[in-house]
N, C-alpha and C positions, 0 to 999 in steps of 0.2 A: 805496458810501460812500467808495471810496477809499479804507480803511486798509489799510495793508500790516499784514499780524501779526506783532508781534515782543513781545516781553516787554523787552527795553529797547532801547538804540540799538545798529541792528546795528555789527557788529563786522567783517564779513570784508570782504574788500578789495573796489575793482572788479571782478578779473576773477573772484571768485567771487560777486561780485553775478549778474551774466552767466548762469554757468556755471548758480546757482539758476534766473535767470528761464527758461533752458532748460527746465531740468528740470522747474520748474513749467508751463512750456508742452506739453512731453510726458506729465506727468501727465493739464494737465486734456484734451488731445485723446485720448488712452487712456479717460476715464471717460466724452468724450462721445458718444463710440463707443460704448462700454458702452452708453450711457443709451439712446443709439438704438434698440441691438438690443431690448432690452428696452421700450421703448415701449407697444408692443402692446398686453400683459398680461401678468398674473401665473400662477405656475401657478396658482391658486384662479379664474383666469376673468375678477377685475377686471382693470379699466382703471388704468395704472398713469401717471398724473401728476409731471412732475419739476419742481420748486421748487428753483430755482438761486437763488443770490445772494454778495455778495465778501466779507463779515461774516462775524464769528465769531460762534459757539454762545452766545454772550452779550449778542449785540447787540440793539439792537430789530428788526432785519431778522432774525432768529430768531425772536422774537416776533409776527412778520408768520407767519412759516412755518409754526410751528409752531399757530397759532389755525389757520390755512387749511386745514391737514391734519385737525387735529381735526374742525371740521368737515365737511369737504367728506366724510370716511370716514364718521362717526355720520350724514350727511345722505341717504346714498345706500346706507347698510347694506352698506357693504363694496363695492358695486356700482364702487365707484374708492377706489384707493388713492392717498397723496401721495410722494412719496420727496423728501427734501430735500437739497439739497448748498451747502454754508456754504462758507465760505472761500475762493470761488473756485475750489473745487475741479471748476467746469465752465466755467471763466474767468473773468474780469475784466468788469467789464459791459458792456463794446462787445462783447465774445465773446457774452455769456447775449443781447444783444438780436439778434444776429445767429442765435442758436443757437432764438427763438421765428421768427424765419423759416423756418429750416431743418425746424425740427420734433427739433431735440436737448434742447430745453428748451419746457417747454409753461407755467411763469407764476414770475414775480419781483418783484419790489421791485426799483425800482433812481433811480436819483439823477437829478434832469431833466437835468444838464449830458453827461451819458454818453449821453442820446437824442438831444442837440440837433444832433450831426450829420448823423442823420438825420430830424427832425422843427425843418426850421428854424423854426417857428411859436412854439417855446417858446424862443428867446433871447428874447421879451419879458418871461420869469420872470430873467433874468439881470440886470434894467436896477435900478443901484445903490436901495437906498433908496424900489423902489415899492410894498412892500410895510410897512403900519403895523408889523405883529408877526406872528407865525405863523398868530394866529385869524382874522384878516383877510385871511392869502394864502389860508388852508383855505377859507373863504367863500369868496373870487373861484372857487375849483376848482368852488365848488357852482351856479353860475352859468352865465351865457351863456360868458365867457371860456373857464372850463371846460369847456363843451361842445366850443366850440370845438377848442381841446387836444385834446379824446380823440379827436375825429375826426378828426384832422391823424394821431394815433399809431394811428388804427385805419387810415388809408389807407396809411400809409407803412411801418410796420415789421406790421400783419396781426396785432394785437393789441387784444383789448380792456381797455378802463381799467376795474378794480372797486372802485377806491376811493383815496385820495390819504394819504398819507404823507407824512413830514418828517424830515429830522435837524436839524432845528431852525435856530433863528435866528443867523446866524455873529456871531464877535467876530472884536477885532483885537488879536492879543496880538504881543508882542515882548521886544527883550535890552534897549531902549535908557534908554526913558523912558517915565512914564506917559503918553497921551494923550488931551486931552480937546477938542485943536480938529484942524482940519485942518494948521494952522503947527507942531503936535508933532510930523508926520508930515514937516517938510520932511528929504529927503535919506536915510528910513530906507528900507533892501533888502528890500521886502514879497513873499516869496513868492508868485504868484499861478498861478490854470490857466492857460491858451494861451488860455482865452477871451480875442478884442481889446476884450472890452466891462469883461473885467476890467481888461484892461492899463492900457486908458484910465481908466477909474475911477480906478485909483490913481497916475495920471500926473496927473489933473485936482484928487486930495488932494493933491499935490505928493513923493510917494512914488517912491522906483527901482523899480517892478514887475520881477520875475525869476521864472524859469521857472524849475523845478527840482521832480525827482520824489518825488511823496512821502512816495518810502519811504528819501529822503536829505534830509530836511530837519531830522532832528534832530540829524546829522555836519553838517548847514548852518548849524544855528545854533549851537554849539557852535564851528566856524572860523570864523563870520563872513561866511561866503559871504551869505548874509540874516540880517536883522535881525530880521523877522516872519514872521508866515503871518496869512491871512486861516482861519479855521476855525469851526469847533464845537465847545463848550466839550466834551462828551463822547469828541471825540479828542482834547482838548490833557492828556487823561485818562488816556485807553487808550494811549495813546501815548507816556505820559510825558514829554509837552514839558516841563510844570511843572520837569521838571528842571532845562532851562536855559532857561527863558524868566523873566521877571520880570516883565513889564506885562500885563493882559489888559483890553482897553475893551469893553464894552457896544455894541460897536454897531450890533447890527440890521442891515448895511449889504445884504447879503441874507437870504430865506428860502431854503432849498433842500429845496424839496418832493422829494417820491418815489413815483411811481403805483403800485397793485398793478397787476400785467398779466397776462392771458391770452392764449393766441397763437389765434386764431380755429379754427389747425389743429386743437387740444386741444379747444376746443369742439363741433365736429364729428364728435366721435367719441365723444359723446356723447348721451343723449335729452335731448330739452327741457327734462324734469324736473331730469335732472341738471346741466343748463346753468344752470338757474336756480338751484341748493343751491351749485354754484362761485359763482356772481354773488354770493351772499350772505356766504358764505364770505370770499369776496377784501375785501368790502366792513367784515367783522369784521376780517382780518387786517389791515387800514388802521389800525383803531381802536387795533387791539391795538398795533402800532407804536409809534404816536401815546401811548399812554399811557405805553409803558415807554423812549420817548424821553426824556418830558417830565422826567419819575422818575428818571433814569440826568444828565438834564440840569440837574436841580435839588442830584443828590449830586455831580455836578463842583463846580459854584461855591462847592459847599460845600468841597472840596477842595483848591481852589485855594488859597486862603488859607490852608489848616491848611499847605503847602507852600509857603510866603513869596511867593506869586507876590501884587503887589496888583493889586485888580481895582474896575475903574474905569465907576462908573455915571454916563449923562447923563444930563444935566437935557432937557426938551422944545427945550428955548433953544441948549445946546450943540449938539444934534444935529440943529436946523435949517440949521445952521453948514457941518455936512457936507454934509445935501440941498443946501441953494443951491450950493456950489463943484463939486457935478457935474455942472449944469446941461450945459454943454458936452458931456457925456455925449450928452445928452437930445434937442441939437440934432444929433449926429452922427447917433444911432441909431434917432428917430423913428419914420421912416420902413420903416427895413429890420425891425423890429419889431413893424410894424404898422399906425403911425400914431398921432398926437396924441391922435386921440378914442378906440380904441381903450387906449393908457394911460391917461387920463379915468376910461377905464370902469371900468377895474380900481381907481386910486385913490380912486373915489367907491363901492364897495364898502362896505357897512357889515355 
């Protein structure tokens, strides 16, 4: 999911920024080791499964974990246990997709933008504005598209998909002005990832896109280094952006789904039977997600406003306004995404 954990905006310098991200790299390789060794089994004889993810004990990707475990233990009578590790405390999620490779981590939750370097098939989830709402990206997963996708993620990172998650549908909040066309956005310093599909997106709203990490973007907007972030109302929460931001727009402009996965290696060391009680299991912990996203996502908005931030809802008409101006996007990225009729497909999803 990308949030860093902090309870307000950090406080220590760069070089003890640093000095943490050490430290926390030495932890999580200390536990991945750990996890290793212990792989195997437990003393009691089960099979012992680890549930990695970068969220905290509170998140919906907790609530992914935690359904998964339940089940997959009451489904197989103890025959497999789950062990879970939050917070990133097995790393960051280019570490956990690397770590279902390795065999340090055997199933997660994890964010598409964090796969798509290895699974370039899903930058076509990345392209501004193709997706109506959230129920409508979850359809396309349930489809040919989505087949598609799992099999790209089952050849490349040796995982399979049990089921599709979301941290919901991003807003655009900022220090500046409220906005409700793409001309509110001329000249504002929008936070964005290194994705160039994001760059361009918001080069083509008329936007400064900037890179910046972040677990420094609430010291960024507080200096003025950016203006905005592109996000999820449920971190501009956990986060405490509300503090210093003022505008939050409604706009859909992505979905950022999240697959449950299991690493095939996990699956193998298991029997059929219990192959299939994980299959089900992963396919609950979707759901479970999905519910206490939406729930976590409905008491933000509520939030926002009780903390003077206003928030700004479009009409169909306004938010045409944005789809048309990033056309240009659309003719860049076409191609390397997939193709015309392949996006077609997706947008004619119902």
């Amino acid at each position: 999911m990308r949030r860093d954990q902090q309870d307000s905006a950090p406080a220590w310098p760069s070089a003890g920024r640093a000095a943490k991200r050490g430290l926390a790299a030495c932890a999580a390789a200390v536990l991945a080791l750990s996890a290793v060794s212990c792989s195997a089994g437990s003393d009691s004889g089960a099979i012992i499964l680890k549930f990695a993810h970068d969220s905290p004990p509170t998140s919906p990707y907790q609530a992914a974990a935690e359904t998964f475990k339940e089940q997959v233990e009451q489904g197989t009578n103890g025959r497999v246990e789950v062990k879970i590790f939050p917070s990133a405390q097995l790393g960051e999620e280019d570490v956990v997709i690397n770590g279902l490779q390795s065999g340090a981590v055997d199933a997660t939750i994890v964010n598409v933008p964090s796969l798509e370097p290895t699974v370039k098939e899903l930058q076509l989830f990345f392209m501004p504005f193709l997706f109506q709402n959230e129920d409508q990206a979850l359809r396309v997963t349930e489809g040919p598209v989505g087949e598609r996708m799992e099999q790209a993620i089952s050849q490349k990172v040796g995982a399979e998909t049990l089921g599709w998650g979301s941290i919901g549908e991003a807003v655009l909040a900022n220090t500046v002005r409220a906005v409700s066309s793409p001309a509110d956005m001329h000249g504002l310093k929008i936070r964005t990832s290194t994705s160039s599909i994001a760059t361009d997106t918001y080069k083509a709203l008329g936007a400064l896109p900037t890179q910046l990490a972040f677990g420094e973007v609430y010291q960024g907007l507080q200096s003025g280094i950016v203006d905005g972030l592109d996000s999820g109302s449920v971190d501009l929460v956990d986060m405490k952006f509300y503090q210093v931001l003022n505008h939050v727009t409604l706009l859909r402009q992505f979905v950022r789904l999240a697959p449950v996965l299991v690493s095939q290696n996990a699956l193998d060391k298991v029997s059929a039977e219990d192959q299939q009680i994980i299959r089900d299991a992963g396919k609950a912990a979707a759901e479970a997600e999905l519910a206490e996203d939406k729930s976590q996502s409905e008491e933000a908005l509520k939030t926002l406003p009780d903390n003077g931030v206003q928030v700004t809802e479009l009409t169909d008409e306004q938010r045409q306004v944005f789809i048309d101006a990033v056309a240009p996007v659309y003719d860049q990225y076409a191609e390397a995404v997939g193709g015309r009729d392949l996006i077609e497909q997706v947008r004619q999803t119902s």
